[in-house]
C-alpha positions as CSV (number, residue, x, y, z in Angstrom):
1,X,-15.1,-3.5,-0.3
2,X,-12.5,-2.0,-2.7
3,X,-13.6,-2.9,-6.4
4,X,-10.2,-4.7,-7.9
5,X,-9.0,-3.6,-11.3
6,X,-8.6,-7.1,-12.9
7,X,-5.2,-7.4,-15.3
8,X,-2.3,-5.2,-15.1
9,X,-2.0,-1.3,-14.4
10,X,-0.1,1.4,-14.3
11,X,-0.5,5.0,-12.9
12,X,-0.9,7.9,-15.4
13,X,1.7,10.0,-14.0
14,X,1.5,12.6,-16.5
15,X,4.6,15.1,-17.1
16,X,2.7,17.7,-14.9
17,X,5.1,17.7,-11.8
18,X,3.4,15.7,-9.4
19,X,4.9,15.3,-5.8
20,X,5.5,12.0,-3.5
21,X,6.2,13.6,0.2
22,X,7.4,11.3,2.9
23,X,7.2,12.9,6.2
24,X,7.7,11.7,9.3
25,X,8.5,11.8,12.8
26,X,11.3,9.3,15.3
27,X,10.7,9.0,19.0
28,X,14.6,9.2,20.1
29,X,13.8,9.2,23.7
30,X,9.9,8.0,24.7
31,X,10.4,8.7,28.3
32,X,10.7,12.9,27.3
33,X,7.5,12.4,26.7
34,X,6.3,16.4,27.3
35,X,8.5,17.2,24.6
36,X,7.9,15.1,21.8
37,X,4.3,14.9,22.1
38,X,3.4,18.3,21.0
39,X,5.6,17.6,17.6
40,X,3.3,13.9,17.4
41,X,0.0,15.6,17.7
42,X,0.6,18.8,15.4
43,X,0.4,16.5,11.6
44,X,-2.8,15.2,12.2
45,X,-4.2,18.8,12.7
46,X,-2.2,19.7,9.2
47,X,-3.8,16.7,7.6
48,X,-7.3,17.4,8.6
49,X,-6.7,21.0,7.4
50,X,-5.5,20.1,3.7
51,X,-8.4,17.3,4.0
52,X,-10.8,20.0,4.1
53,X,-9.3,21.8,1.5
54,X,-8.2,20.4,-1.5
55,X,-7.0,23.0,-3.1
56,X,-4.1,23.5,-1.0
57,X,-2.4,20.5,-3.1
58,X,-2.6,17.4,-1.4
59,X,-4.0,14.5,-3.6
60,X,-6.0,11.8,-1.8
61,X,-5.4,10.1,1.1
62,X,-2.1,10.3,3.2
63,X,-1.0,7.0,4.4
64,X,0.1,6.4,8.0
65,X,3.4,3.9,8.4
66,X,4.8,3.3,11.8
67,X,7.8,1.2,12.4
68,X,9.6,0.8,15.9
69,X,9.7,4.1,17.2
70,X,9.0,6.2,13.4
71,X,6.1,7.3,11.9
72,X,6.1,7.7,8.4
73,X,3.3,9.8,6.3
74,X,3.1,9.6,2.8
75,X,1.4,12.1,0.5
76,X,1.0,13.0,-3.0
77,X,0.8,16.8,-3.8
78,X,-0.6,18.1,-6.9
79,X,2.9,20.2,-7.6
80,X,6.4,21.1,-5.7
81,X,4.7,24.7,-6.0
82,X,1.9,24.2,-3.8
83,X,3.8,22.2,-1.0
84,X,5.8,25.0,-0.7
85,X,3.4,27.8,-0.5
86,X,1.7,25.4,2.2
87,X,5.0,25.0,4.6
88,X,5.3,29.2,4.5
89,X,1.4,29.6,4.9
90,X,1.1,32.2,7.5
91,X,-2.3,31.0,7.6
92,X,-1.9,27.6,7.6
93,X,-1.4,25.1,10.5
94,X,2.2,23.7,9.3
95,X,4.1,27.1,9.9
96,X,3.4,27.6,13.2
97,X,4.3,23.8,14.2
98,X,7.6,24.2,12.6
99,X,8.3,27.5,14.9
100,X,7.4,26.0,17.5
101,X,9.0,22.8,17.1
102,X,12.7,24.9,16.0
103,X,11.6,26.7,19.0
104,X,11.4,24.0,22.0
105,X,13.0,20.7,20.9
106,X,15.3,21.1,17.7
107,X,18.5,20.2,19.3
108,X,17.8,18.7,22.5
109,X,17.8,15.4,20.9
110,X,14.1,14.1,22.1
111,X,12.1,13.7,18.9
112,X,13.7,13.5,15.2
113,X,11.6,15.0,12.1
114,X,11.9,14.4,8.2
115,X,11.1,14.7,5.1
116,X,11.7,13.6,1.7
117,X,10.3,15.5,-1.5
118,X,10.3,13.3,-5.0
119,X,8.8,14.7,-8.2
120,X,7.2,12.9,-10.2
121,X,6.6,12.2,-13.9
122,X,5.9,9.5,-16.6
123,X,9.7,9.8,-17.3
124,X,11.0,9.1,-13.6
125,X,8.3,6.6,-12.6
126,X,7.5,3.4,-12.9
127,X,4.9,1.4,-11.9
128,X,2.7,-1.9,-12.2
129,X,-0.4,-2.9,-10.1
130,X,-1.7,-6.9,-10.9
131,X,-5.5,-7.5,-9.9
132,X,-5.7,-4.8,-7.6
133,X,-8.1,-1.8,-6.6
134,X,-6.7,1.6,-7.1
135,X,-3.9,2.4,-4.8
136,X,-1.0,3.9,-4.2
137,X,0.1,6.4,-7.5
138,X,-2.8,4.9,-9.4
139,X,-5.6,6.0,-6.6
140,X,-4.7,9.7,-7.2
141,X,-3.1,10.1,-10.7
142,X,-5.7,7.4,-12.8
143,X,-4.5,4.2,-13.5
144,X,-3.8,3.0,-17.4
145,X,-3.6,-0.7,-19.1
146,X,0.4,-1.5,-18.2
147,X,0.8,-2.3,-21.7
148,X,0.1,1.1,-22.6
149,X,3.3,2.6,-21.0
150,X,5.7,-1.1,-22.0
151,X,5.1,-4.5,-21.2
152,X,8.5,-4.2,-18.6
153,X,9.6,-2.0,-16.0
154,X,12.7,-0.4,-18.3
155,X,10.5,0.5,-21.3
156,X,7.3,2.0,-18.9
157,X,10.5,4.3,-17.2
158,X,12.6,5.2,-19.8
159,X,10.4,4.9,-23.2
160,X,12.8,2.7,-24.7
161,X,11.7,0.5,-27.7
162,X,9.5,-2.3,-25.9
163,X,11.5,-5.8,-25.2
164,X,10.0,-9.0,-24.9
165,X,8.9,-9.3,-20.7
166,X,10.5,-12.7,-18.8
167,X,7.4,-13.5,-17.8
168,X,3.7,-13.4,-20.0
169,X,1.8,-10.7,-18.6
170,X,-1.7,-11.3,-18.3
């Protein structure tokens, strides 16, 4: 069972450029099911790969979402740097998916892909975890009493003089 970090948290971002990749992939039409299938089963073979080696970038453990017919996986990279050299790996298990995926289904409309690339820093972030174990930012950045960073969301995001919270924190 998770240990839970009584009282309130926040992650330690840091200023070090720190990346939050959503990837994902949308069924458009299940019964093409010989075309999108292929694109479904290559990111679990790219996750394993930067699983087994960390110093490729990724931070932690992805995170699998699904909702109706999208998947959603969300990552945290070390830097903007090294997700980059990792898409144009010739070595590396995402380059070859990508080919082949521009190759046999980019425009016939079967399977959707996309991602979103955030960076990431104590000055564009802001977060709070209450009574909870680490997760989300926290579990790969280091978490940090939320007082440290502001007692509200406005000062722990933009450093402005602290301001009375509307509700006691604990």
């Amino acid at each position: 069972m998770a240990t839970i970090n009584k009282g309130r948290f926040s992650a330690d971002v840091g200023a070090d450029g720190k990346v939050l990749f959503l990837i994902g992939v949308r069924i458009n039409q299940p019964w093409r099911f010989l075309k999108w299938f292929p694109v479904f089963v290559a990111m679990p073979r790219m996750l394993i790969e930067l699983q087994k080696n960390p110093s490729l970038g990724l931070m932690g453990k992805p995170r699998t979402f699904r909702s109706g017919r999208t998947i959603l996986v969300w990552q945290y990279w070390a830097s903007f740097e090294q997700l980059e050299t990792y898409s144009k790996s010739q070595t590396a298990q995402h380059l070859p998916a990508w080919r082949s995926f521009n190759r046999k289904v980019r425009d016939n409309g079967s399977v959707g892909i996309f991602h979103e690339t955030i960076m990431l820093s104590d000055a564009t972030v802001e977060t709070v975890y209450g009574n909870m174990p680490a997760f989300g930012l926290a579990a790969v950045t280091g978490a940090v009493p939320a007082g440290r960073r502001g007692q509200t969301a406005r000062t722990r995001l933009t450093g402005a003089a602290s301001e009375a919270p509307a509700v006691d924190p604990y």
